[in-house]
ZALOVEX-503866 format. One record per residue (C-alpha): x, y, z; residue in three letters. Coordinates in steps of 0.1 Angstrom, whole numbers, padded with zeros to 4 digits, always signed. Layout:
% residues N
XYZAla;...
***
This chain:
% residues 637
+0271-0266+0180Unk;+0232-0261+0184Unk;+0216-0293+0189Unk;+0195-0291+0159Unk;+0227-0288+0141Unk;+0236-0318+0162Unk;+0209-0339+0152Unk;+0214-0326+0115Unk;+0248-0344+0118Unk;+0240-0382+0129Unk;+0212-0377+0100Unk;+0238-0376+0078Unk;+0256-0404+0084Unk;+0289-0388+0082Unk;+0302-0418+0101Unk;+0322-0396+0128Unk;+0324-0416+0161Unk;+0310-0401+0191Unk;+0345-0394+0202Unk;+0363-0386+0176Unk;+0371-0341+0179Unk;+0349-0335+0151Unk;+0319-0346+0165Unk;+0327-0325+0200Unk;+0299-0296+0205Unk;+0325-0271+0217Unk;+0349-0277+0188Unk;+0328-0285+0159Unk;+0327-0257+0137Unk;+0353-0234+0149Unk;+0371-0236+0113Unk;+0342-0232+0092Unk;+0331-0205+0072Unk;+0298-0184+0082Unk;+0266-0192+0063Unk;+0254-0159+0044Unk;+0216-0161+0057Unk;+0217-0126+0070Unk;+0214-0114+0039Unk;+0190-0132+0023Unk;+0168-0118+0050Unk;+0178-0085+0047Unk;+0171-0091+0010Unk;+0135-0101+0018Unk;+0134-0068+0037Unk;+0144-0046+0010Unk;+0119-0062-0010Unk;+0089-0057+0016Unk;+0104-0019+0021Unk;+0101-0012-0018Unk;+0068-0029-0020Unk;+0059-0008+0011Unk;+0060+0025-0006Unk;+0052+0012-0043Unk;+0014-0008-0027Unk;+0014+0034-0006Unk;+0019+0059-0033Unk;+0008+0036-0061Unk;-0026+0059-0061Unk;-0015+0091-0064Unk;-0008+0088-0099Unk;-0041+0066-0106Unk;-0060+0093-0085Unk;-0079+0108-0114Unk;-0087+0074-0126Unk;-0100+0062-0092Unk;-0119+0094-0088Unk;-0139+0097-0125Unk;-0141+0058-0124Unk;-0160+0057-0085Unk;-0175+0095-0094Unk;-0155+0110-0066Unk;-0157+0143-0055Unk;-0122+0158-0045Unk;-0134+0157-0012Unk;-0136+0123-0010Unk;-0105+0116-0029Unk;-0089+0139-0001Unk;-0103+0117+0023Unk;-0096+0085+0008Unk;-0056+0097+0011Unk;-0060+0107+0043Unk;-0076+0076+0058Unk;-0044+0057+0055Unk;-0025+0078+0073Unk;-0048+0081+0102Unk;-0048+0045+0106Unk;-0011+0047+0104Unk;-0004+0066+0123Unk;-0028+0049+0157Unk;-0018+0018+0140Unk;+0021+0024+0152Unk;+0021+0011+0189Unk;-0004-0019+0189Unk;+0017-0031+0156Unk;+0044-0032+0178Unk;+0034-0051+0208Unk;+0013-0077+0185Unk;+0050-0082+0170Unk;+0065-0086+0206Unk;+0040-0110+0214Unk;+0036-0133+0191Unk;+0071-0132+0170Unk;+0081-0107+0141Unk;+0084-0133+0113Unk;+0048-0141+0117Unk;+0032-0109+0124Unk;+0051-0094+0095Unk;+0040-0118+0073Unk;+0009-0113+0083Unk;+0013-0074+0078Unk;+0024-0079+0048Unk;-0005-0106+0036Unk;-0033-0077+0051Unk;-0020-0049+0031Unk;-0015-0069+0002Unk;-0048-0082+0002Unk;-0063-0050+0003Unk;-0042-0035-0023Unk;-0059-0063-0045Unk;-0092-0058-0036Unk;-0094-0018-0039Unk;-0091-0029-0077Unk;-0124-0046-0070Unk;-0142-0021-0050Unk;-0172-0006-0067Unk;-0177+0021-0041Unk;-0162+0047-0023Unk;-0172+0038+0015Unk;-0153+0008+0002Unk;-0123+0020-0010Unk;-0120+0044+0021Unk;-0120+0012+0046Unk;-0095-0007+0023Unk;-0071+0025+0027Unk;-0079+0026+0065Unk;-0072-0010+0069Unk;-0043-0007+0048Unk;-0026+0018+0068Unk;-0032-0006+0103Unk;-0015-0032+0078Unk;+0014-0014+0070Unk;+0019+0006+0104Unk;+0043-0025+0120Unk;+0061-0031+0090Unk;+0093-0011+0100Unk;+0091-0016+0135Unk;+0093-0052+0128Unk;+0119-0050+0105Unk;+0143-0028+0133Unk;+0141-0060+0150Unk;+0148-0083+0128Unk;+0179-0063+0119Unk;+0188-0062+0156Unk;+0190-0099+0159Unk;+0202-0108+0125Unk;+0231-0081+0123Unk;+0255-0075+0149Unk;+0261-0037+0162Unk;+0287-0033+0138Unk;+0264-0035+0107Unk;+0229-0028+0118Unk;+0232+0011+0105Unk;+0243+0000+0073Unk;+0214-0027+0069Unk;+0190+0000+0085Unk;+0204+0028+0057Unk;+0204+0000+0030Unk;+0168-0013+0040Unk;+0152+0027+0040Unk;+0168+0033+0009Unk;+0143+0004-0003Unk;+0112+0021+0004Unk;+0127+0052-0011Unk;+0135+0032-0043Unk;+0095+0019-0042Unk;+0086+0054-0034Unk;+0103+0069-0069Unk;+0091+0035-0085Unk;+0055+0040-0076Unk;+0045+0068-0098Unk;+0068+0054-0133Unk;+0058+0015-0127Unk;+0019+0022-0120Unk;+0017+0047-0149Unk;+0034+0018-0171Unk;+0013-0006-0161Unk;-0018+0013-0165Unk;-0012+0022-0196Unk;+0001-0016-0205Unk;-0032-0029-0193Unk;-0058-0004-0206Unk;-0044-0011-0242Unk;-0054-0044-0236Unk;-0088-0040-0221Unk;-0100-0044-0257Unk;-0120-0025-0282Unk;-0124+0014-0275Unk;-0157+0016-0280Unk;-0179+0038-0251Unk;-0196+0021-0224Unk;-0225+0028-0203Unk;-0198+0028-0173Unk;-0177+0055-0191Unk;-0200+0085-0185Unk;-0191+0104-0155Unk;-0222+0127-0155Unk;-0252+0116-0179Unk;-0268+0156-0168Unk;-0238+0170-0177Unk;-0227+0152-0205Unk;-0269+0163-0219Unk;-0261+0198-0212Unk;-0227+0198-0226Unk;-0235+0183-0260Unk;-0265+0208-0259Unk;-0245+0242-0254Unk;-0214+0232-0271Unk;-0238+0247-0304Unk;-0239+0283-0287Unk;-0205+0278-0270Unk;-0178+0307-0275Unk;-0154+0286-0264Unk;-0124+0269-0289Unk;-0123+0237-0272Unk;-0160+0231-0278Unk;-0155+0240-0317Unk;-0153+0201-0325Unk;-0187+0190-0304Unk;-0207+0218-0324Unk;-0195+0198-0354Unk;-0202+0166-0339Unk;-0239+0179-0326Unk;-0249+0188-0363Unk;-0244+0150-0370Unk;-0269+0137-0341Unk;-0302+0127-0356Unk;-0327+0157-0356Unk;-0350+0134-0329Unk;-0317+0132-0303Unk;-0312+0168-0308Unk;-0348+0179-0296Unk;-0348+0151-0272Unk;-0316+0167-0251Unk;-0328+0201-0256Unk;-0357+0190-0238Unk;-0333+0172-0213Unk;-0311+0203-0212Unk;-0340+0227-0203Unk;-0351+0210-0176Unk;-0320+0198-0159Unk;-0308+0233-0155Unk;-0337+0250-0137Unk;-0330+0260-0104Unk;-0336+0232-0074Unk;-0363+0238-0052Unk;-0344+0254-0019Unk;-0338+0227+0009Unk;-0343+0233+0046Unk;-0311+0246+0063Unk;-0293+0218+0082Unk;-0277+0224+0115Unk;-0247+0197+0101Unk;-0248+0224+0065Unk;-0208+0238+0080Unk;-0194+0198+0082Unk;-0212+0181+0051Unk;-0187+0187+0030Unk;-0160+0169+0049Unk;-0182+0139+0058Unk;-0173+0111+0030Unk;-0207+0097+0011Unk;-0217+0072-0010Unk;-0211+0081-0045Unk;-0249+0083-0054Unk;-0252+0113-0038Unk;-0222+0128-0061Unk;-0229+0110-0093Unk;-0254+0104-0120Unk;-0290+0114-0115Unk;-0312+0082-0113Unk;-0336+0099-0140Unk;-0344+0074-0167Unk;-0352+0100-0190Unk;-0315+0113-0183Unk;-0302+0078-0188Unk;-0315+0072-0216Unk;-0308+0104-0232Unk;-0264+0095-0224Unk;-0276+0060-0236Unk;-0284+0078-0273Unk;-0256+0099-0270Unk;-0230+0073-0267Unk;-0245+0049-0292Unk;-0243+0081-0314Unk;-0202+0089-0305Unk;-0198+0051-0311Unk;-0208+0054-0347Unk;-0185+0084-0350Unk;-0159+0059-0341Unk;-0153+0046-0371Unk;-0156+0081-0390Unk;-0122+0086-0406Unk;-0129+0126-0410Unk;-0137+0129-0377Unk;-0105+0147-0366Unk;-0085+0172-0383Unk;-0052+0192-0374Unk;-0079+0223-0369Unk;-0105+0212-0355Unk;-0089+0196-0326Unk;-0061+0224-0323Unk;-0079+0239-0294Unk;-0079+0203-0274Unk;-0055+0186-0250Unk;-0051+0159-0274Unk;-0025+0129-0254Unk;+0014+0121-0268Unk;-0006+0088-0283Unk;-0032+0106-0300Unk;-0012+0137-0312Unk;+0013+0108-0333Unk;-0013+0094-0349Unk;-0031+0124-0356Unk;+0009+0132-0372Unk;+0011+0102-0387Unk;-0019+0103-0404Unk;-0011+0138-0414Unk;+0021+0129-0430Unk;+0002+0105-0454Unk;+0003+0072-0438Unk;-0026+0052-0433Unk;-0041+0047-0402Unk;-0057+0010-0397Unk;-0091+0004-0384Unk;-0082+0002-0349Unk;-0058+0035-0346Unk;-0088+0055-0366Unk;-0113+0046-0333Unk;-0084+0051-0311Unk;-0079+0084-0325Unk;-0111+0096-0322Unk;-0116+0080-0288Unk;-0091+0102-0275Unk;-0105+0131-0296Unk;-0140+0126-0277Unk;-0126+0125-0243Unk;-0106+0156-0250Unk;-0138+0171-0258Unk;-0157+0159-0232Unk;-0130+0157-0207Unk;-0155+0163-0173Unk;-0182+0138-0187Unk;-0169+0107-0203Unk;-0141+0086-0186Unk;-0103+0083-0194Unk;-0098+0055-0220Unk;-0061+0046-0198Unk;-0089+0045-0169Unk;-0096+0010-0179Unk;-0059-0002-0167Unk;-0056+0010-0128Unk;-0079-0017-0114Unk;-0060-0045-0129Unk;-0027-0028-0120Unk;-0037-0024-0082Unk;-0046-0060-0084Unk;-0012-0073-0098Unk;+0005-0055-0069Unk;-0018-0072-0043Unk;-0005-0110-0057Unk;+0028-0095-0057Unk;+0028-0084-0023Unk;+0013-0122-0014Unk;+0040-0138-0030Unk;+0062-0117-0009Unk;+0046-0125+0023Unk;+0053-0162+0016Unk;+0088-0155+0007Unk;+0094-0140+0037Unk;+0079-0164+0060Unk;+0100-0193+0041Unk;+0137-0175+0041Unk;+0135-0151+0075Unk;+0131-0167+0111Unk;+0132-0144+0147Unk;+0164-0152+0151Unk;+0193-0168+0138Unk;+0191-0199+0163Unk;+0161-0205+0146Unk;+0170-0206+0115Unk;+0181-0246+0097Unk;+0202-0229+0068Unk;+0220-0207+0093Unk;+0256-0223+0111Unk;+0270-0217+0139Unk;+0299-0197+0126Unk;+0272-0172+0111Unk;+0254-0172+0145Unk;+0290-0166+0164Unk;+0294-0137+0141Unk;+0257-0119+0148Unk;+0265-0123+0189Unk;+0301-0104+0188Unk;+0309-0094+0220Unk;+0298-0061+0219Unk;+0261-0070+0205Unk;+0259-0094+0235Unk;+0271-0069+0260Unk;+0245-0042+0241Unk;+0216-0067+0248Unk;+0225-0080+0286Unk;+0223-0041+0294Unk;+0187-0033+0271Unk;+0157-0035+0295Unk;+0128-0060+0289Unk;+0103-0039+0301Unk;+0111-0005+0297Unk;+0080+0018+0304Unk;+0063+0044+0283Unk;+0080+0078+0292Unk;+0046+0095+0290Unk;+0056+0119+0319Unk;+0085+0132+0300Unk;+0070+0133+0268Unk;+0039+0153+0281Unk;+0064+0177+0305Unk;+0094+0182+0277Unk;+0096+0214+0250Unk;+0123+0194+0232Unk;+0103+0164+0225Unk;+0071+0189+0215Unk;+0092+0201+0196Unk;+0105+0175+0179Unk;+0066+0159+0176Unk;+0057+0189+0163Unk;+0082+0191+0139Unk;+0075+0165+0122Unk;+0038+0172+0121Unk;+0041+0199+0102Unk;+0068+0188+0078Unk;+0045+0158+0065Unk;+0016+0186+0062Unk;+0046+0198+0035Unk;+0056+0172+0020Unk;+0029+0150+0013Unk;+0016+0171-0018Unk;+0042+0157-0039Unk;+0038+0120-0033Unk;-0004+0127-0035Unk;-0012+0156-0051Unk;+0011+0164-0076Unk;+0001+0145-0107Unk;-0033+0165-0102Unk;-0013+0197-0103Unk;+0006+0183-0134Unk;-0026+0169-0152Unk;-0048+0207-0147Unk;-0027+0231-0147Unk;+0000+0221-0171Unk;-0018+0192-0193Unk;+0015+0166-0183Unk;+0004+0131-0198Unk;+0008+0099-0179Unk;+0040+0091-0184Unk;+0054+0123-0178Unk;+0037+0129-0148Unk;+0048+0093-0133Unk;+0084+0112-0147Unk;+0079+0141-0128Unk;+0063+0124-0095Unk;+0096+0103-0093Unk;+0125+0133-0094Unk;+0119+0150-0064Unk;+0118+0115-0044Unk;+0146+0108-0062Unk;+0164+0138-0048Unk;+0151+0126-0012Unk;+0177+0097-0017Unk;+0205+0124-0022Unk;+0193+0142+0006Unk;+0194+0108+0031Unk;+0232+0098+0022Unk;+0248+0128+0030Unk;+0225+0136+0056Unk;+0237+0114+0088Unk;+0275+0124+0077Unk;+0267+0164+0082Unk;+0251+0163+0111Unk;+0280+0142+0129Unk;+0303+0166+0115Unk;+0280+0196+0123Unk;+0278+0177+0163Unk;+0315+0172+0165Unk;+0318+0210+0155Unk;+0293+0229+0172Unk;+0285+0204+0201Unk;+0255+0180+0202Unk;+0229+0202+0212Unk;+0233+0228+0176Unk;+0245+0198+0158Unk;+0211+0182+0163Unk;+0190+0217+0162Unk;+0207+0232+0135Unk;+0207+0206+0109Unk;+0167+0195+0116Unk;+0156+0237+0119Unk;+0180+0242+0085Unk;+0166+0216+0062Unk;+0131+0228+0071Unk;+0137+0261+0060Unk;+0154+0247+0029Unk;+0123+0231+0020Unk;+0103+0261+0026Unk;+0128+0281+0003Unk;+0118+0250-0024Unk;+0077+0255-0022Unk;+0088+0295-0022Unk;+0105+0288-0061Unk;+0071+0271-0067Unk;+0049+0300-0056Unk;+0071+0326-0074Unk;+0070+0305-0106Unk;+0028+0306-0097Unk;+0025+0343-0100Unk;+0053+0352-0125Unk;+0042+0326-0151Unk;+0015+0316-0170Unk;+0012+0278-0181Unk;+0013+0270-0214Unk;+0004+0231-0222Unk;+0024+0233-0255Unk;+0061+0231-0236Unk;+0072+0220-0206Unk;+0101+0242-0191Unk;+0075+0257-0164Unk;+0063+0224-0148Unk;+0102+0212-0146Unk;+0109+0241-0129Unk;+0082+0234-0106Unk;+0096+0198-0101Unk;+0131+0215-0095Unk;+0118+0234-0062Unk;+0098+0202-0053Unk;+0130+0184-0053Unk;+0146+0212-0037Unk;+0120+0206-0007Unk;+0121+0168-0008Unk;+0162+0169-0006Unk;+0153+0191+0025Unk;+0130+0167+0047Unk;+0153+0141+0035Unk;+0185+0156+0046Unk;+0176+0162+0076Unk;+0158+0128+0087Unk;+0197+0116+0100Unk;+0193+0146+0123Unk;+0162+0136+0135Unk;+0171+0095+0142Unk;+0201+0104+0159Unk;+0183+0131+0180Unk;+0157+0104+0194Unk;+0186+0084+0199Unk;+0202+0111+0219Unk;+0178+0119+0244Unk;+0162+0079+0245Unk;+0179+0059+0257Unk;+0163+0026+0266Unk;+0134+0045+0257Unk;+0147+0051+0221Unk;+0119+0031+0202Unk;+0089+0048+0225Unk;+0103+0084+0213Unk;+0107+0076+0179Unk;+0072+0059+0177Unk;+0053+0089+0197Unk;+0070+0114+0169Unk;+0059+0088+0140Unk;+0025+0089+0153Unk;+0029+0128+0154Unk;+0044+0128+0118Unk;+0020+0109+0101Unk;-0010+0128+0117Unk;+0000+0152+0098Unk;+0001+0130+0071Unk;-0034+0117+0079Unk;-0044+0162+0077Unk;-0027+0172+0050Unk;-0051+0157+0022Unk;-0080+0177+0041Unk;-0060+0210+0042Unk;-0052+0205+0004Unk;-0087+0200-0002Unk;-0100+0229+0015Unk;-0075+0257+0000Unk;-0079+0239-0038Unk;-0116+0228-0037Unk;-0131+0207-0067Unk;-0119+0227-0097Unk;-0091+0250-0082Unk;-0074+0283-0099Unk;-0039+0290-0103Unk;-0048+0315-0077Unk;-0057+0287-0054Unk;-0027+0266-0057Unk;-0003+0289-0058Unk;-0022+0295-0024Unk;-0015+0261-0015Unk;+0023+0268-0022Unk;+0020+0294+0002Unk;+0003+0272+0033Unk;+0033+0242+0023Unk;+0055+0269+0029Unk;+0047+0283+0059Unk;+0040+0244+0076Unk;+0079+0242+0072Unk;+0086+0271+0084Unk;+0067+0265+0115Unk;+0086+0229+0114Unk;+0119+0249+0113Unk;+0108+0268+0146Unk;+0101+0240+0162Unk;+0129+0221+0158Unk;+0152+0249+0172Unk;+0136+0238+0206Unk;+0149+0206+0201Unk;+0179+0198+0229Unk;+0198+0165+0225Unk;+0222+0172+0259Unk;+0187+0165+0281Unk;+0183+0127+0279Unk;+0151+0112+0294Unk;+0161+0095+0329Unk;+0139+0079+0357Unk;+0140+0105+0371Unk;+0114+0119+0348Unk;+0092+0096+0342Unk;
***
């Protein structure tokens, strides 16, 4: 018995003498029953694995509203993904040793109290050089998270369940990643309904210039959707109308031509302050919006304002298209589903210029996760401990049952300094390849954690909630892909020897992923979307879950591969190809930015389908360099 347990006993006054058996150190205990401790902090760390992905992926789906809300250009929303994963990915070794030298319970709590706090606090930024260092600081946060957690699953499990904690634990953050999308949209949605009356703000135009020019042209427009602002411009007071004309004339004459800049081939890519990309400082253009949305408040409350024709043309939302029915099929609407109603009817209209009502709910929601997180942090740091010798609520039968023979003979053989293999890594194809590999797969499939709800919003009009639908399937299908992944390539290894069943599995599933953006591009060209159903963007989501269930199935491979050739030098191989991975990562935003520009064509992302495509195929080349029979030894370092 430990001699805090020990102490624990004379504080109880169980009245045992001192020589009586029971009180004997080397025989107390032997009879009881193990404490359960384990599992409460393996609990913890499912928890901190789901909240992992959900506090990561949680903007992808409230992109658009981060982007009109901050007047983001789509390069900077590419950039703002991106940052994370840069400082993720240099993050990865310094995370590590902080966690080594100063104990994992702390510096994951820690972790987990920085990320969280700047989860909250991108709800509060009001700029975008803001919200880019919260993402950059949130990636630094996050990068120890699961190398602290293989630790704590070393010492808290012995050999003989660690795989099934370490399966049970990734499974978590899978579960947060198909939660993101369905649990932000929710709450978005949950919170913007109670942000109050829907009356336009100041803070909801996008564009004051464009919104001037819009409302001006819409009376000479050919096009459908801008049949209901003609009908609303004929309202406006004769003095407004003459006043944007004015406005309209002279916002649309051409610039005066700027001296060539020898930077003119990298401003683009160079994230700036949202002035440069948002409203014109003007006053006369301020005040002009200023008119225009007093005016569109007074429609508000105009019961007439929309009809079953004249906003046929318009990608009304599920909300507004049953009340718009209901009204239809002779109920009464009340006061406050009439301004709704036409609220949603406006920003149809105006869809470019004037903010998302459901806009109003992602700041909150980002907040809510960041006191989550922080109430996780101090959960954590009041259940887990470093070890279990550490732990009061953990007995000595539980601690006998971690340090089994064979985890104590695993640990007396592990080095305590083992060096970087930088040599090796620098000198070996196989571990290029393997780097590689996985560079190029996250290129892949990071468009459908980030971009897709943009695809689903512009080219097929998805609503909210069906995009968060959507966004979740294909990470769903991941899951399926990581359960039977580690059993087939053990059986492919025991078949076909370890150096094809490593190679063929990892090259295989790449390919297979490939095959799933290659559905996606044939749909592209074959098929033209059509808003009004909803068979062409499942399909879609059918190949995207095809190439999720790829990467996915094949991430077994890859573990046991780094395993393989490792050694005591498992945890530098598998960090140097994480670092590799989520560079790639950290590029793919910026490649889907350049293919897809601001306001892309299907021609362009079918084009993007295409470049997805051919980064896994590349990944599938590489990984048939990989060679699990050439383990790193001294020798080569």
């Amino acid at each position: 018995m430990s001699n805090d347990a020990a102490r624990g006993g004379d504080e109880t006054g169980s009245g045992l003498t001192s020589g009586s058996p029971e009180s004997d150190p080397r025989t107390s205990g032997l009879n009881e029953a193990p404490t359960r401790v384990r599992y409460g902090v393996a609990g913890v760390l499912i928890v901190m694995a789901c909240l992992l992905y959900l506090d990561r992926f949680a903007v992808g789906i409230a992109s658009e509203y981060i982007r009109e809300d901050l007047r983001m250009t789509q390069t900077q929303m590419s950039w703002f993904i991106s940052a994370f994963f840069w400082s993720y990915a240099l993050s990865q070794v310094p995370a590590g040793w902080l966690s080594d030298r100063f104990g994992r319970r702390l510096m994951l709590t820690i972790y987990i109290l920085a990320w969280s706090t700047f989860t909250g606090l991108l709800g509060l930024a009001a700029s975008v050089w803001l919200v880019l260092h919260l993402r950059l600081y949130m990636g630094a946060a996050q990068a120890g998270a699961f190398p602290v957690c293989g630790g704590l699953i070393r010492n808290w499990f012995p050999i003989s369940q660690r795989g099934t904690a370490s399966s049970i634990i990734a499974l978590g953050g899978r579960a947060g990643g198909v939660l993101a999308p369905i649990l932000t949209a929710w709450c978005i949605v949950a919170f913007a309904r109670s942000a109050g009356a829907p009356d336009f703000s100041e803070n909801d135009v996008i564009d004051p210039t464009k919104l001037v020019n819009h409302l001006r042209y819409a009376e000479v427009s050919d096009d459908p959707k801008d049949e209901f602002l003609k009908v609303q411009f004929a309202k406006l007071p004769d003095s407004l109308k003459r006043h944007l004309e004015d406005m309209s004339f002279r916002y649309t004459m051409e610039p005066a031509p700027r001296a060539p800049s020898p930077f003119s081939f990298i401003e683009d890519w160079i994230p700036v302050s949202s002035a440069a990309h948002g409203a014109p400082t003007d006053e006369e253009a301020m005040t002009a919006s200023k008119l225009i949305l007093a005016q569109l408040n007074n429609l508000l409350d105009d019961i007439e304002l929309v009809t079953d024709q004249n906003v046929a043309p318009l990608r009304l939302p599920p909300n507004g298209k049953s009340l718009l029915e209901k009204r239809t099929s002779g109920v009464s609407l009340t006061f406050s589903e009439t301004k709704l109603l036409n609220r949603l009817a406006i920003e149809a209209a105006l869809s470019k210029e004037i903010k998302k009502l459901n806009g109003r709910g992602w700041r909150p929601t980002l907040i809510l996760y960041g006191i989550v997180g922080l109430a996780v942090a101090l959960v954590l740091a009041w259940v887990g401990r470093d070890t279990p010798k550490q732990h009061p609520w953990c007995n000595d039968a539980e601690r006998r049952f971690i340090d089994d023979e064979a985890s104590l003979a695993a640990k007396a053989v592990e080095p305590r300094d083992a060096p970087f293999p930088c040599r090796a890594i620098v000198t070996s194809l196989s571990l290029w390849g393997n780097s590689l590999m996985q560079f190029f797969t996250n290129i892949g499939w990071l468009f459908a954690v980030t971009w897709l709800p943009r695809y689903l919003d512009k080219v097929h009009g998805v609503p909210l909630a069906e995009q968060a639908l959507m966004t979740a399937v294909p990470t769903a299908a991941g899951i399926v892909g990581m359960l039977f992944g580690g059993r087939w390539t053990d059986l492919t290894a025991r078949k076909l020897g370890l150096k094809w069943g490593r190679r063929l599995p990892i090259a295989s599933t790449r390919l297979l992923s490939a095959f799933g953006y290659g559905i996606c591009l044939t749909l592209g060209i074959l098929c033209t979307p059509d808003p009004t159903t909803r068979w062409l963007p499942w399909a879609m989501i059918a190949g995207l879950s095809v190439m999720v269930m790829g990467v996915d199935l094949g991430v077994p491979a890859t573990w046991a591969y780094a395993q393989d050739v490792g050694g005591k030098y498992t945890g530098a191989i598998l960090g140097w190809a994480n670092m590799w991975g989520n560079i790639g990562a950290a590029v793919a935003p910026l490649i889907y930015n350049a293919v897809l520009g601001e306001t892309p064509s299907l021609t362009q992302w079918n084009t993007m389908f295409a470049v997805c495509a051919v980064a896994f195929v590349l990944s599938g080349l590489c990984g048939l360099v990989l060679d699990a029979t050439k383990p790193i030894t001294q020798e080569a370092l």
